[in-house]
C-alpha positions in Angstrom: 0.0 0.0 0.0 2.8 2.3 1.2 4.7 1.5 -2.5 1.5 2.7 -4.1 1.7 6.2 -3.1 5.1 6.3 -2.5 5.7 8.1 -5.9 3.1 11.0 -5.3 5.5 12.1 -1.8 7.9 14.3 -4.0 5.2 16.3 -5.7 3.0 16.6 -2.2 6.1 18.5 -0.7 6.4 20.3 -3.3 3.4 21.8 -3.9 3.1 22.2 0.2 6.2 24.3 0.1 4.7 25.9 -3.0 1.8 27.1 -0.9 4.4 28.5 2.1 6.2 30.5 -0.5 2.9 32.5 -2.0 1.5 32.9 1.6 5.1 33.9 3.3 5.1 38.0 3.6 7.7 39.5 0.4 10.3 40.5 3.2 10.9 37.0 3.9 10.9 35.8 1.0 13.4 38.3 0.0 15.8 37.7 3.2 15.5 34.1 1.4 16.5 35.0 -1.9 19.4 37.5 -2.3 18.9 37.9 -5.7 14.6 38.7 -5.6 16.1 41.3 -2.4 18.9 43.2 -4.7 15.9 43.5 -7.7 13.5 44.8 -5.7 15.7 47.1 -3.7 16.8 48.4 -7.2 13.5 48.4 -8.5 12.7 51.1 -5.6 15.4 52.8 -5.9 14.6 53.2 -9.6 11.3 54.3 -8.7 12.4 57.1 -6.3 14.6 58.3 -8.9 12.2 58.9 -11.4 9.3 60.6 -9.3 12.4 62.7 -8.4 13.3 63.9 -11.9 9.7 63.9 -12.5 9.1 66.8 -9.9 12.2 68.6 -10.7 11.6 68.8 -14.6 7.8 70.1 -13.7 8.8 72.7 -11.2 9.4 76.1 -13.4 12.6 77.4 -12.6 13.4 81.2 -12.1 13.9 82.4 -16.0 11.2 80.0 -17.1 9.1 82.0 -15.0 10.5 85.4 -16.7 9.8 84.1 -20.0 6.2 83.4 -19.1 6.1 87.2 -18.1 7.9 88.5 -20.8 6.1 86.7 -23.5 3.0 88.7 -22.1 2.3 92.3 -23.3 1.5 93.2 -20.0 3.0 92.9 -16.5 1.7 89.9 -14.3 2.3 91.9 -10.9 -1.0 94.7 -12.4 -3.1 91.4 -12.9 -2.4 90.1 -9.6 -2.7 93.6 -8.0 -6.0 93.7 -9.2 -6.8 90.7 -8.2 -6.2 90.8 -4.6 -7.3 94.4 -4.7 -11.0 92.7 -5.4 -10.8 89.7 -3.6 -9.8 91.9 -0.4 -12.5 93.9 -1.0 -14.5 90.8 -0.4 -13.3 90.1 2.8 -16.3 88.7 4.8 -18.4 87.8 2.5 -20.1 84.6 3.7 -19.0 80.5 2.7 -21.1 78.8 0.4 -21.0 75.3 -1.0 -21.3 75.9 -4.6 -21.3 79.8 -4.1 -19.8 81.5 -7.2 -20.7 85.1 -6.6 -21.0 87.6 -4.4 -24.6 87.3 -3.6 -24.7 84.0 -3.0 -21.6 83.8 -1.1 -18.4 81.8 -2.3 -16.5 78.4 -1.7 -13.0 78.2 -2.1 -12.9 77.7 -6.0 -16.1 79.8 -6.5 -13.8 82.6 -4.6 -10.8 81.9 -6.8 -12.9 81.6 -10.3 -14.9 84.7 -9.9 -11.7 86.7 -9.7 -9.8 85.5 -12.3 -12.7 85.8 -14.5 -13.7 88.9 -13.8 -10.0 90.3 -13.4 -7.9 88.5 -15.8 -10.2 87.1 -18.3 -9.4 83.8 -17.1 -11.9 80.6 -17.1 -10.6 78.5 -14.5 -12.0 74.9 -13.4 -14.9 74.9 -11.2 -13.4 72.5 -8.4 -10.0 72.9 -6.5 -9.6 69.1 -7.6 -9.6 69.9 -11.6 -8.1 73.4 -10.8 -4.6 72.0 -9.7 -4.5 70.2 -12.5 -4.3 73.2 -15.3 -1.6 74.4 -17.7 0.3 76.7 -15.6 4.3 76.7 -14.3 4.5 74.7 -10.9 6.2 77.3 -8.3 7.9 76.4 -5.2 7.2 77.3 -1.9 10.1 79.8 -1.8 9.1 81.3 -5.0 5.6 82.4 -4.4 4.6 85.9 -6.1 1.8 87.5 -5.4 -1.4 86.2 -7.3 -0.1 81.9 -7.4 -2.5 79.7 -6.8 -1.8 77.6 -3.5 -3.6 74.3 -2.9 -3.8 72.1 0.1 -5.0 68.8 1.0 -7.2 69.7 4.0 -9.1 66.2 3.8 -6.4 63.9 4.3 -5.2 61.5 1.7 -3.2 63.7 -0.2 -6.0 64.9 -2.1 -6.8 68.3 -3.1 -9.8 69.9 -1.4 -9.0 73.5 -1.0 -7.1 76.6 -2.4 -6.3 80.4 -1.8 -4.4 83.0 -3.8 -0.8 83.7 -2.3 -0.9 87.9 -1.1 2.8 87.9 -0.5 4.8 87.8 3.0 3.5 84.5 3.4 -0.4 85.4 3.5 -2.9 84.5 1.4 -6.9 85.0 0.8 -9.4 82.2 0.6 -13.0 81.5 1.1 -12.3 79.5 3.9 -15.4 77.5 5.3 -19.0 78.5 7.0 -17.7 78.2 10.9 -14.3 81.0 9.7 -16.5 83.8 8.2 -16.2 83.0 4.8 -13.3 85.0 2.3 -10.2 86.1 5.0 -6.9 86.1 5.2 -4.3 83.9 7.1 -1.1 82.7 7.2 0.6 79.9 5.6 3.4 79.8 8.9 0.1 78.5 10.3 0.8 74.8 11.3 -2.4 73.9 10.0 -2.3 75.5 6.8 1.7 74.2 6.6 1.1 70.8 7.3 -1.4 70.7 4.2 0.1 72.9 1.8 0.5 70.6 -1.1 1.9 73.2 -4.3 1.5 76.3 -6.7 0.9 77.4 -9.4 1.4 80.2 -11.2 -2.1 80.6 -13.2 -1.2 84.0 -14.6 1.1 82.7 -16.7 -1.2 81.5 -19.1 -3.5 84.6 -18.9 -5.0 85.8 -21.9 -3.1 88.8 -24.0 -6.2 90.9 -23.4 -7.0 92.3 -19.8 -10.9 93.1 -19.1 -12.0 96.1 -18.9 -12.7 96.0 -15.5 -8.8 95.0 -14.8 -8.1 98.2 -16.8 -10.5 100.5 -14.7 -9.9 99.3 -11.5 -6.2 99.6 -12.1 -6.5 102.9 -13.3 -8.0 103.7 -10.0 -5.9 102.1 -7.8 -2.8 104.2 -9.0 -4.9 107.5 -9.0 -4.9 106.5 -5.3 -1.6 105.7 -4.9 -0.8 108.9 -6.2 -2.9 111.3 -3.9 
């Protein structure tokens, strides 16, 4: 009886240590085989290297930034002073989900749409989400000028779920939510706001050659005041 199945023994280890191998965690397996450990280790560091050059090669550097302004026959600071001249003028008005105007109060996009439309000329994405993903020179945090788009991850995740418009000396304006009044200003030294700061971007950039009317008016105006 034992000489009957004495020939199916092999193949039952076998496919026994077969099983062990696919359930056995990958770090053992690897402290196992040298040669799977050294692969994967330089699969990673592979990895890591490319979503290095990856950012690098995205973020703009100083003179690509120039050219952007150069190319333009206008000066991006007098867009984004006009701008932030409106959206502080806004200060207070309330949070609303959806909101894209000042009567019916504004969420974070709405808030950052309804000036770049009305200022620049410029039809930006309805949701923070799709807004982070436009056309525009990536700016680091160093870099920030006046009028960049700054985009955080207040959910978790790593996700996109908010954004503001940089002032300059580290402030910025945002619709913020219902329970913080609405459009104000803070700090991105905040922890908070630190901790889920996630990039720029420098939306001007790709501002059309024509500035409103409005822009042109309210710029006008501004300097009149400057000048009294």
């Amino acid at each position: 009886m034992l000489n009957r199945f004495a020939p199916l023994v092999p193949l039952a280890l076998v496919t026994l240590l077969f099983g062990c191998a696919a359930q056995m965690p990958a770090s053992q397996q690897q402290s196992q085989n040298p040669q799977l450990k050294d692969s994967a280790t330089a699969q990673t560091a592979k990895r890591v290297d490319y979503s290095s050059s990856v950012l690098d090669d995205e973020i703009a550097t100083e003179d690509e930034l120039a050219q952007f302004a150069d190319a333009k026959p206008y000066q991006l600071p007098v867009l984004a002073d006009s701008i932030l001249e409106r959206g502080k003028s806004l200060i207070g008005t309330r949070y609303r989900f959806g909101g894209t105007s000042t009567t019916s109060g504004f969420d974070c996009s709405g808030f950052i749409g309804y000036l770049f439309r009305e200022e620049a000329g410029m039809s930006l994405p309805r949701s923070s989400r799709d807004m982070v993903n436009i056309d525009a020179p990536l700016v680091k945090r160093n870099d920030l000028k006046p009028g960049d788009l700054l985009f955080f991850s207040t959910a978790g995740r790593g996700r996109v779920s908010h954004a503001g418009i940089y002032l300059g000396d580290d402030q910025f304006i945002h619709s913020s939510s219902r329970r913080s009044g609405g459009v104000r200003v803070d700090s991105l030294d905040d922890a908070y706001w630190a901790r889920t700061f996630i990039e720029a971007k420098r939306a001007l950039a790709m501002a059309p050659a024509k500035v409103p009317e409005t822009t042109t008016a309210m710029t006008s105006t501004t300097i009149k005041r400057q000048h009294r």
